[in-house]
matplotlib code that plots the C-alpha trace (Angstrom):
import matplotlib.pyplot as plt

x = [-15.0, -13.2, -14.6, -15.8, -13.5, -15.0, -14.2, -14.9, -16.2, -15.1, -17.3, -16.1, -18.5, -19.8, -18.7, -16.7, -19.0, -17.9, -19.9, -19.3, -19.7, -18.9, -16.2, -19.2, -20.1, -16.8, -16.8, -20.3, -18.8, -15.9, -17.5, -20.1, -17.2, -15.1, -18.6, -21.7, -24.4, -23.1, -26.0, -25.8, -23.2, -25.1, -24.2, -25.6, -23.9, -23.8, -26.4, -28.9, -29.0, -29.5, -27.1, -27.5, -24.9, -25.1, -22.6, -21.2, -20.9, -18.4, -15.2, -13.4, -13.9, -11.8, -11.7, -10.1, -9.6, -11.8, -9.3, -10.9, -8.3, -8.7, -7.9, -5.6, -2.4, -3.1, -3.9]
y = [-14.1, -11.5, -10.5, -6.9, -5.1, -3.7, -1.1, 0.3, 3.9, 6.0, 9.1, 12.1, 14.6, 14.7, 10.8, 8.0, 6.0, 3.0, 1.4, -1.7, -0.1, -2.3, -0.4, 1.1, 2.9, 3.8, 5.4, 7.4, 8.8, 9.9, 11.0, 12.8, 14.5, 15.8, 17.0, 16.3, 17.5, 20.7, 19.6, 15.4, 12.8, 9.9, 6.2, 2.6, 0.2, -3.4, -4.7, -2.3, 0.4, 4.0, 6.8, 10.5, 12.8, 16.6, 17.6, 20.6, 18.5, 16.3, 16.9, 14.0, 10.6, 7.6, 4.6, 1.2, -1.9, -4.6, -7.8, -10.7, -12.7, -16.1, -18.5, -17.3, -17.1, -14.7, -12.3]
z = [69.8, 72.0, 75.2, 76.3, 78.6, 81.6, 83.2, 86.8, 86.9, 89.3, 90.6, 92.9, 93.8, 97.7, 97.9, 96.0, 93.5, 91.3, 88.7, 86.5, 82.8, 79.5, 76.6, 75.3, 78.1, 78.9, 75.2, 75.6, 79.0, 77.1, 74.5, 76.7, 78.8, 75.6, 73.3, 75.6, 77.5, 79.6, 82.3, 83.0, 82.6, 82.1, 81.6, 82.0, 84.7, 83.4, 85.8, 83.7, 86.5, 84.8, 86.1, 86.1, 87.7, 87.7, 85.6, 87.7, 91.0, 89.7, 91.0, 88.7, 87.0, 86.4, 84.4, 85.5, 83.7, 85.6, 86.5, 87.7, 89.7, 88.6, 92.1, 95.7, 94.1, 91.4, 93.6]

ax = plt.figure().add_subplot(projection="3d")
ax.plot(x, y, z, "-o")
ax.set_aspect("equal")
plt.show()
């Protein structure tokens, strides 16, 4: 069974916010950027915690792939 990537979300708008999102997340952001509400980007943080940014007070957005070092000398 293959594991879900996830990604760290990264929020600019007054200040830096990062959220732990799953793929499908990731996707709905995506998709919410490219086609979506005009007003809200919203998303759900693995941990179950609802999200709601104002669409025109986000200055940018990033996705990184979440690596979990695995002892000291991996890092």
């Amino acid at each position: 069974m293959k594991e879900e990537t996830i990604y760290i979300l990264t929020v600019w708008d007054e200040a830096k916010s990062q959220f732990a999102i799953s793929e499908y997340e990731k996707d709905t952001v995506e998709q919410q950027l490219e086609f979506g509400n005009k007003e809200f980007i919203t998303f759900e943080s693995i941990i179950g915690q609802k999200i709601y940014y104002k669409r025109d007070l986000v200055k940018a957005i990033s996705f990184n792939e979440y690596v979990e070092a695995l002892n000291e000398e991996d890092k």
